[in-house]
N, C-alpha and C positions, 0 to 999 in steps of 0.2 A: 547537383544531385542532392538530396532533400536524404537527411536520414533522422528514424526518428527510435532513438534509444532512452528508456529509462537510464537514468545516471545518478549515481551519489553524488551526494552536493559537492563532494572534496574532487569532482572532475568536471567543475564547471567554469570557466574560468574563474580568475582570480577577481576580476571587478565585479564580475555577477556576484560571486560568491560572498567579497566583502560587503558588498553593496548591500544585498537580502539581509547580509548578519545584523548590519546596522538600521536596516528598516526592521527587521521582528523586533529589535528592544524601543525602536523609536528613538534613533539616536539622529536627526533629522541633519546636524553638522556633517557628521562621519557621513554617512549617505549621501549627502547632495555631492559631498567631495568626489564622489564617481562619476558623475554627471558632464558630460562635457559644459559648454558654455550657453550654448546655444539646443540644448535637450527639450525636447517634448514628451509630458507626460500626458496618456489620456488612461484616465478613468473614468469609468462607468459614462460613458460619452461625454465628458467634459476634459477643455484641454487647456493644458495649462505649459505655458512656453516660457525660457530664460531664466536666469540663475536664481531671481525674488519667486516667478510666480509658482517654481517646482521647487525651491524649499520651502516654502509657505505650506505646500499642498503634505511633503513631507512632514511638516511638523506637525501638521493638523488633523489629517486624514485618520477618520474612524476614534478621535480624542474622544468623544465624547463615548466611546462602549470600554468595554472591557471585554477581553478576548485573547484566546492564544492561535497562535499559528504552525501550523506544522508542515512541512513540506511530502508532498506525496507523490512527487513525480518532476521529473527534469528531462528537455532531451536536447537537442542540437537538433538544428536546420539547417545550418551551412554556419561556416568560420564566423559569420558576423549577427547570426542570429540563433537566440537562445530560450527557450520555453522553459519557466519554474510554477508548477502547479503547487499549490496552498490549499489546506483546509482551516477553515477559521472556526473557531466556535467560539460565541460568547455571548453578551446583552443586547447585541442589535436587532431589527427586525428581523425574523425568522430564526434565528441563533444558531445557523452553520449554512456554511456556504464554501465553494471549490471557487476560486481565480485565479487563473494563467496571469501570470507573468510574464509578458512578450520583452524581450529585451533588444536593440537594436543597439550593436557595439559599432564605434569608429576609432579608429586608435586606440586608445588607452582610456578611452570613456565609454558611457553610454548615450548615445545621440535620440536613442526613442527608447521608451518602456509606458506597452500597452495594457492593461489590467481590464479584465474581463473575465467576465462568468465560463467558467468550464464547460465545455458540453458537455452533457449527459451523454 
């Protein structure tokens, strides 16, 4: 059963939650540490697989703008998946933009997180 609730970040789990905290400041160590081993990340349709090529991506993604991030929305799908919506604004081309944060939990990691443009 599929539910889809607005949530305060502080009811998201705890990997999600830490995880997000460490990717807003760009903390690319802290971050990858939620990752399971074997984690898939896709952005903007590129995907990057295993502990080097999804901290690489962590460490590097969006380095080159300046920008902050705000969170505008969070909900649950079921126990093991988890939606975090972001609004960005900063230097990059167009200078704001809304991506989901698809997150795909296995144990005590995260095994997939998908990043994608928000629908309108």
């Amino acid at each position: 059963m599929t539910q889809h609730t607005d949530l305060p970040s502080d009811l998201l789990p705890t990997t999600v939650r830490e995880f997000f905290a460490a990717h807003i400041v760009r903390d690319a160590d802290t971050a990858s540490s939620f990752l399971a081993e074997d984690a898939v990340i896709v952005d903007q349709d590129e995907t990057f697989r295993g502990r080097e090529e999804t901290y690489a991506f962590l460490r590097d993604a969006g380095s080159e703008f300046e920008y902050t991030t705000e969170q505008i929305g969070a909900h649950r799908v079921d126990d093991a998946h988890w939606v975090v919506t972001v609004r960005l604004e900063g230097t990059f081309p167009g200078g704001v933009a809304e991506l989901d944060y698809r997150f795909a939990l296995q144990d005590d990691g995260i095994a997939e997180l998908v990043i994608a443009n928000h629908p309108a």
